[in-house]
Biopython code that builds the backbone (N, CA, C, O; Angstrom):
import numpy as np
from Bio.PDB.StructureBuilder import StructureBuilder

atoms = [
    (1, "UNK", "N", (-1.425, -7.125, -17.487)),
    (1, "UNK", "CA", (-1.913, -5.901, -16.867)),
    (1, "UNK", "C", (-2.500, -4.986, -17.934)),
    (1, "UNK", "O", (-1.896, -4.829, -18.995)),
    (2, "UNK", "N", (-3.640, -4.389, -17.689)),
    (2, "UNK", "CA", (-3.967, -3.558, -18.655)),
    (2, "UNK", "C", (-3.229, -2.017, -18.549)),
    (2, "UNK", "O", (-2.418, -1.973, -17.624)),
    (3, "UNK", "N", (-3.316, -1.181, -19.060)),
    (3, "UNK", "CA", (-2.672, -0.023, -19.322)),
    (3, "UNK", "C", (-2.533, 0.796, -18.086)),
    (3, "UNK", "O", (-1.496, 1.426, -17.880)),
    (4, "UNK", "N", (-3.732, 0.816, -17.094)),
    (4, "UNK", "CA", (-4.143, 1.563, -15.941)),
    (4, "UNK", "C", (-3.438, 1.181, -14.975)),
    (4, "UNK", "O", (-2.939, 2.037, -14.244)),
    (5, "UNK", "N", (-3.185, -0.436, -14.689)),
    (5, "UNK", "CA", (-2.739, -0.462, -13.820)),
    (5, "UNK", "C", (-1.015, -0.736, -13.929)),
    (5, "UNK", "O", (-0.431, -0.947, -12.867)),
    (6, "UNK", "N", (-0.177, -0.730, -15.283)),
    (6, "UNK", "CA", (0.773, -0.389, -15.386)),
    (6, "UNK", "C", (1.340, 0.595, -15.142)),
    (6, "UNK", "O", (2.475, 0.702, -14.678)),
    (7, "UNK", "N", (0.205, 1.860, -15.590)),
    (7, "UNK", "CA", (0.717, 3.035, -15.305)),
    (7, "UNK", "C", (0.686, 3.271, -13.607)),
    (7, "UNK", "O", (1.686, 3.684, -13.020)),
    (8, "UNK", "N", (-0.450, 2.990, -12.976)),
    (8, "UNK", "CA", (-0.280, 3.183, -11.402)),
    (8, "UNK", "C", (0.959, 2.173, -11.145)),
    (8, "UNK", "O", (1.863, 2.819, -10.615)),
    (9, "UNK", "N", (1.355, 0.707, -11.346)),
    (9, "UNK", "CA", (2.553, 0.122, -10.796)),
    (9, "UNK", "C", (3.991, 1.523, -11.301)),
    (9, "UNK", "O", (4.540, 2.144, -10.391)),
    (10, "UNK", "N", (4.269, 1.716, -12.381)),
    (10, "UNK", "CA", (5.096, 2.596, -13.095)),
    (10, "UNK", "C", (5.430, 3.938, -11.856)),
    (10, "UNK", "O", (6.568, 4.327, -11.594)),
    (11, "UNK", "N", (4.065, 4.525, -11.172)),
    (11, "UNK", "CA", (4.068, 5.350, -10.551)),
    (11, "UNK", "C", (4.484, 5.583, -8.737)),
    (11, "UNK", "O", (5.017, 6.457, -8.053)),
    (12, "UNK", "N", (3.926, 4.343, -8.543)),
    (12, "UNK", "CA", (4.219, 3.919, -7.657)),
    (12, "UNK", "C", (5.984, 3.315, -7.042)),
    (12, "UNK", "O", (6.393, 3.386, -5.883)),
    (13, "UNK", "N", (6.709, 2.770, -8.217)),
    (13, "UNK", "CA", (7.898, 2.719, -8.300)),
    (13, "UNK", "C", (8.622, 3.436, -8.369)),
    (13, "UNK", "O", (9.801, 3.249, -8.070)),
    (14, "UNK", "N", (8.015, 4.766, -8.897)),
    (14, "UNK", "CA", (9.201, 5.654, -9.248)),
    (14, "UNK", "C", (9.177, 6.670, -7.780)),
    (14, "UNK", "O", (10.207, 7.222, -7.392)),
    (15, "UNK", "N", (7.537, 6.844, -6.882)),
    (15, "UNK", "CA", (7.697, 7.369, -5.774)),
    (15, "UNK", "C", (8.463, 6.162, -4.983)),
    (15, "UNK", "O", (9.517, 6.483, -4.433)),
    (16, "UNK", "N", (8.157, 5.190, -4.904)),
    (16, "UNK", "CA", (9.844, 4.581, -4.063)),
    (16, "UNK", "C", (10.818, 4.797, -4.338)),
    (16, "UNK", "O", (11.728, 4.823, -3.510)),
    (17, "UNK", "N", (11.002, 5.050, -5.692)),
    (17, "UNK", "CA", (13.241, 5.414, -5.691)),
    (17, "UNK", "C", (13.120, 6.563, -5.177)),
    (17, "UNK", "O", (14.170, 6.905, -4.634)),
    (18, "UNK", "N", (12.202, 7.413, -5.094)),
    (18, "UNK", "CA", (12.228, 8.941, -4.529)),
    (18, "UNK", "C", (12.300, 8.814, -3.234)),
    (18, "UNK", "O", (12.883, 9.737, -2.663)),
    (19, "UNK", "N", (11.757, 7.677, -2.364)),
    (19, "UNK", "CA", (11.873, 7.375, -1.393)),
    (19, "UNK", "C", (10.728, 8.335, -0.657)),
    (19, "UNK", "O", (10.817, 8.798, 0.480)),
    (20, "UNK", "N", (9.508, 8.538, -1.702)),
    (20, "UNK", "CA", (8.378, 9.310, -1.015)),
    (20, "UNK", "C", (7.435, 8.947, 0.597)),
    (20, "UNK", "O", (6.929, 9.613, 1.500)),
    (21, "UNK", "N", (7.633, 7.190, 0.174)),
    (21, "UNK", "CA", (7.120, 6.300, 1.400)),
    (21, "UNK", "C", (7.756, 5.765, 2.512)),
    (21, "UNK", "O", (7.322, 4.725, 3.008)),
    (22, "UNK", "N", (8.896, 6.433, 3.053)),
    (22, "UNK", "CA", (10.290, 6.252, 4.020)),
    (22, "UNK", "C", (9.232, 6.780, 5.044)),
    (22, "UNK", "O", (8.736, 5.995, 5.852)),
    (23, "UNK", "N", (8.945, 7.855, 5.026)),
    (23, "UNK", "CA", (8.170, 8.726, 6.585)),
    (23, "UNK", "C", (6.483, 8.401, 7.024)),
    (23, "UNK", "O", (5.586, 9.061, 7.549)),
    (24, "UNK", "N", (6.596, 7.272, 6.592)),
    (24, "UNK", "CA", (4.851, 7.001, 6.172)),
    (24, "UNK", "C", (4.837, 6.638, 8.072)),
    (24, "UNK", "O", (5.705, 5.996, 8.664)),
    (25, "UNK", "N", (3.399, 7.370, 8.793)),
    (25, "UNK", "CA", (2.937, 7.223, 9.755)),
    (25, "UNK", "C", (2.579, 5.527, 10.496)),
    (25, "UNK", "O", (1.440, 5.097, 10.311)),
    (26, "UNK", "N", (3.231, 4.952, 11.022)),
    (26, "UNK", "CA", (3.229, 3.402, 11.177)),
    (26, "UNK", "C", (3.796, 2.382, 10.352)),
    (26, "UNK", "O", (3.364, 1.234, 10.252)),
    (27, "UNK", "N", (5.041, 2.989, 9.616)),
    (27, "UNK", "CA", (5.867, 1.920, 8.510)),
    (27, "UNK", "C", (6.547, 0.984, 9.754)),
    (27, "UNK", "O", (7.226, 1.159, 10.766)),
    (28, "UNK", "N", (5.992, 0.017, 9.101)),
    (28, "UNK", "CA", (6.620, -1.371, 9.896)),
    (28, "UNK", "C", (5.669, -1.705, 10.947)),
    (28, "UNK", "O", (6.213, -2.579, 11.622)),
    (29, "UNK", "N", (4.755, -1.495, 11.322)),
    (29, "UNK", "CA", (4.024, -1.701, 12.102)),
    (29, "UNK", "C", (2.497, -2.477, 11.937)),
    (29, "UNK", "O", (2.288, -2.079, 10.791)),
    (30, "UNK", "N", (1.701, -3.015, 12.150)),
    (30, "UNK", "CA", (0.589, -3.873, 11.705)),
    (30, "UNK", "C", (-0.582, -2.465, 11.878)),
    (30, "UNK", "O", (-0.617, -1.424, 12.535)),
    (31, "UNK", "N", (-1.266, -3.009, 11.088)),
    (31, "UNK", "CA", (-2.631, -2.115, 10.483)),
    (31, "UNK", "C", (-3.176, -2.384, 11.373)),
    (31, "UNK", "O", (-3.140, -3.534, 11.810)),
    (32, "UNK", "N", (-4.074, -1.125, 12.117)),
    (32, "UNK", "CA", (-5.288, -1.039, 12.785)),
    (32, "UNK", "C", (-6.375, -1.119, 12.291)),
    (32, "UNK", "O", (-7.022, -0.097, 12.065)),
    (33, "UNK", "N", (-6.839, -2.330, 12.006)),
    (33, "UNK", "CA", (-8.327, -2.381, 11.751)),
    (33, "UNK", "C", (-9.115, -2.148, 12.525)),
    (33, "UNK", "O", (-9.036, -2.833, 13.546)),
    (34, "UNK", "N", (-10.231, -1.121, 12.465)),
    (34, "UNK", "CA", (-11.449, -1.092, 13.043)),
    (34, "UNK", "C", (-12.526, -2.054, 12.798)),
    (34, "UNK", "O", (-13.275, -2.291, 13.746)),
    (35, "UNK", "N", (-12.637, -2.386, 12.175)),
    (35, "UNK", "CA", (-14.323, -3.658, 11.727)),
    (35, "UNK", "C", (-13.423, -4.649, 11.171)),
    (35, "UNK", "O", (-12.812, -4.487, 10.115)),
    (36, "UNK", "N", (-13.358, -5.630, 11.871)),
    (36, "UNK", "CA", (-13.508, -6.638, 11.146)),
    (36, "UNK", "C", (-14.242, -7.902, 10.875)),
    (36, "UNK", "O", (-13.881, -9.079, 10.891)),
    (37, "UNK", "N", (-15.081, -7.470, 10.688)),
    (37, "UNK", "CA", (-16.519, -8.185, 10.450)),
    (37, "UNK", "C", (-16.687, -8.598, 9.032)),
    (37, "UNK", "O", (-17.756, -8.882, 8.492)),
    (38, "UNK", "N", (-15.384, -8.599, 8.437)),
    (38, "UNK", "CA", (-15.673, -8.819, 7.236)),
    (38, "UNK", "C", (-14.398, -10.092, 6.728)),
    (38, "UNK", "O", (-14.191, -10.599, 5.626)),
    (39, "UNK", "N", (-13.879, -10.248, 7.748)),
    (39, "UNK", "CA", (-12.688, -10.945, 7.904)),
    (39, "UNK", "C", (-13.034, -12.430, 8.837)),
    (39, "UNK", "O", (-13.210, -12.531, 10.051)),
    (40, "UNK", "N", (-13.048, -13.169, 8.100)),
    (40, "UNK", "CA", (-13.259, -14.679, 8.621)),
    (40, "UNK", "C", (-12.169, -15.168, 9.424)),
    (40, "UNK", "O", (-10.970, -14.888, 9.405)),
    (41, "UNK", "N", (-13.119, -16.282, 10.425)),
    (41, "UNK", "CA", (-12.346, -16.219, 11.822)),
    (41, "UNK", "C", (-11.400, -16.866, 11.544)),
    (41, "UNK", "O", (-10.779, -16.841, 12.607)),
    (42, "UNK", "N", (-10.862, -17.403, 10.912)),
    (42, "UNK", "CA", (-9.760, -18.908, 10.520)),
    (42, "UNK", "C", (-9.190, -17.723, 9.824)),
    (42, "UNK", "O", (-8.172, -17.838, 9.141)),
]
sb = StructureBuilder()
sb.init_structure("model")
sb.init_model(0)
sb.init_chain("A")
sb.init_seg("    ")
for serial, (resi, resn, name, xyz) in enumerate(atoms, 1):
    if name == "N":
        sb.init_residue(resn, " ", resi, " ")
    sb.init_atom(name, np.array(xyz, "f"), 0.0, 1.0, " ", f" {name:<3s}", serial, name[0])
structure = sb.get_structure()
């Protein structure tokens, strides 16, 4: 990993022990994609 994205993994971990991403709008639930036209049929 280069430096950048250590530091975003680093950051990202430490808002989970904070438990920043517990109230996130649709946790556990599948993503609404709008277009997927970019997503192959198989």
């Amino acid at each position: 990993m280069n430096w950048m994205s250590t530091l975003v993994e680093q950051r990202i971990q430490e808002a989970m022990a904070r438990g920043e991403f517990e109230q996130l709008k649709g946790k556990g639930k599948p993503l609404e994609l709008e277009d997927l036209s970019y997503v192959p049929e198989d």
